[in-house]
N, C-alpha and C positions, 0 to 999 in steps of 0.2 A: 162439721163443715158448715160455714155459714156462707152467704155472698159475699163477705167482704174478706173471708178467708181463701173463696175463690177466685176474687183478684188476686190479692197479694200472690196464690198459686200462679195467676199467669204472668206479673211481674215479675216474680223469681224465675218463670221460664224465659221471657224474652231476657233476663241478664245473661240466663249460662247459655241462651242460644249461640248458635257459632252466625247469626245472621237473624237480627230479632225481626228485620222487613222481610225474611220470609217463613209466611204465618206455618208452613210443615215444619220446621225446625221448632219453632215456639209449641207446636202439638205434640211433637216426638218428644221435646223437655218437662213441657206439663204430665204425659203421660208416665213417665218414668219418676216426676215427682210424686204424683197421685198413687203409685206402685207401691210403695212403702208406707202408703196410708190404712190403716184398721179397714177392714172392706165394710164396715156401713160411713167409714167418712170417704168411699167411694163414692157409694151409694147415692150418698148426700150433693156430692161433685154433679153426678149425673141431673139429678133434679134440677139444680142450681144450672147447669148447660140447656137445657131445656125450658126453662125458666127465662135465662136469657134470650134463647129460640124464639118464643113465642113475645117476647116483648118487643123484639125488632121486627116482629112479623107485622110488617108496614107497606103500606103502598110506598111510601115515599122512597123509600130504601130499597124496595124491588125495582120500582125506575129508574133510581142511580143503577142499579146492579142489571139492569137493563141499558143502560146507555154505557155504563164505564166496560162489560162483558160482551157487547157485541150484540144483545141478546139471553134472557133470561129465564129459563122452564121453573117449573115450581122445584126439581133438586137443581139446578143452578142456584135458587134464590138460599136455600141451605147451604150448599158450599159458600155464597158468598156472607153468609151472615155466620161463618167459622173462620173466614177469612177475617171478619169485622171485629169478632171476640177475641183472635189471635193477637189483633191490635192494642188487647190491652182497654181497659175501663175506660178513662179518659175519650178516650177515640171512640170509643164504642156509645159512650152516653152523648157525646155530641153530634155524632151522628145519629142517634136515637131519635135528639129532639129538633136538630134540622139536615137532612140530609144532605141538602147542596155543600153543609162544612168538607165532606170527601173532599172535593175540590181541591182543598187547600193542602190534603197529603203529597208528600213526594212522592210517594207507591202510587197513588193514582195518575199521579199527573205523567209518572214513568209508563207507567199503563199506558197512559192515550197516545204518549210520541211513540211506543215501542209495541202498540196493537196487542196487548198479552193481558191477559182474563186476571182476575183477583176473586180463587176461590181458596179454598182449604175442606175440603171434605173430612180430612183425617181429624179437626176439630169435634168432630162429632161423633168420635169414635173414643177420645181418648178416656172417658172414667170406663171403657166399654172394653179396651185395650188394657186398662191398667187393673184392673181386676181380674182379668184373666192371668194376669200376669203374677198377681198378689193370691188367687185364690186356686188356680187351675180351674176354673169353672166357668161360666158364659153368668153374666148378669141376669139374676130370675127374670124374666117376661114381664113381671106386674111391678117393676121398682120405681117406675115414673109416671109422672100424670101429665099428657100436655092437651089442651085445647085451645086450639087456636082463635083467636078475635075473627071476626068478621074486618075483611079490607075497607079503607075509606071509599064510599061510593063514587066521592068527588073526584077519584084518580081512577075512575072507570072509562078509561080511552086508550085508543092504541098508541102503544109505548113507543112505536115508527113516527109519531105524527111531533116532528120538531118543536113546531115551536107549541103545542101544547107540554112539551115537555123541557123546552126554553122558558116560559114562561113559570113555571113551576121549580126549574132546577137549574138558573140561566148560569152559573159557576161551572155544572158539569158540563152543561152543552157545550158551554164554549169551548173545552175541553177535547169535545169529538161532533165537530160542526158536518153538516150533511155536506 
């Protein structure tokens, strides 16, 4: 299992999903693809989710998921970066490199008329669910390495304060105006 065999796992789940805009379905389908994988191309799955984890672990995409959530703790910011991978590569890498793109999703924009969170915690579960499932066993303790980046400093302000967060993300704000 490489990254690019872990997309193509999550575009094969959002096809057979019964609802690919909601990112539990696309996790429940990935899970059960990953099922029938040898358990070190689990294994590999998991790195690779974690991998991903830590590459969106960004200021910028905590203040979207701050502003589009209502509010954001540090496991909010995980569910909403399983919710972001559930999206599929594409979505994910463009929101990587500017986050105000969110914006332009219809799940988001349905979010802000309809007041409802965009998280997926079950994304973070699934090489963890599907090895259970594949091996009867719990994934060893030591199968992953994550360490997180240090935040941009520059986005060191509270995530309340509008137009600092207009200025920086003026797509989403407009979105979910004070």
């Amino acid at each position: 299992m490489n990254t690019e065999q872990f997309w193509k796992l999550i575009e094969q789940a959002r096809e057979r999903a019964d609802h690919s805009a909601e990112a539990q379905d696309v996790a429940t389908q990935t899970t059960n693809l990953l099922a029938v994988l040898e358990p070190q191309q689990i294994l590999a799955a998991q790195q690779i989710l974690w991998d991903l984890m830590t590459a969106s672990y960004q200021a910028p995409l905590w203040a979207a998921a701050y502003l589009i959530n209502g509010g954001c703790s540090d496991d909010g910011f995980d569910y909403f970066r399983g919710w972001l991978i559930a999206q599929g590569r594409t979505v994910y890498e463009r929101a990587s490199t500017d986050a105000d793109y969110l914006a332009d999703l219809p799940a988001v924009q349905a979010a802000a008329a309809d007041g409802i969170s965009l998280e997926c915690e079950q994304t973070l579960s699934m090489a963890w669910d599907a090895y259970k499932a594949a091996t009867g066993t719990e994934l060893p303790d030591d199968c992953i390495t994550i360490t997180y980046p240090d935040l941009d400093p520059a986005w060191n302000f509270d995530f309340d304060d509008h137009s600092q967060i207009g200025a920086r993300l003026p797509r989403i704000a407009a979105l979910y105006p004070k």
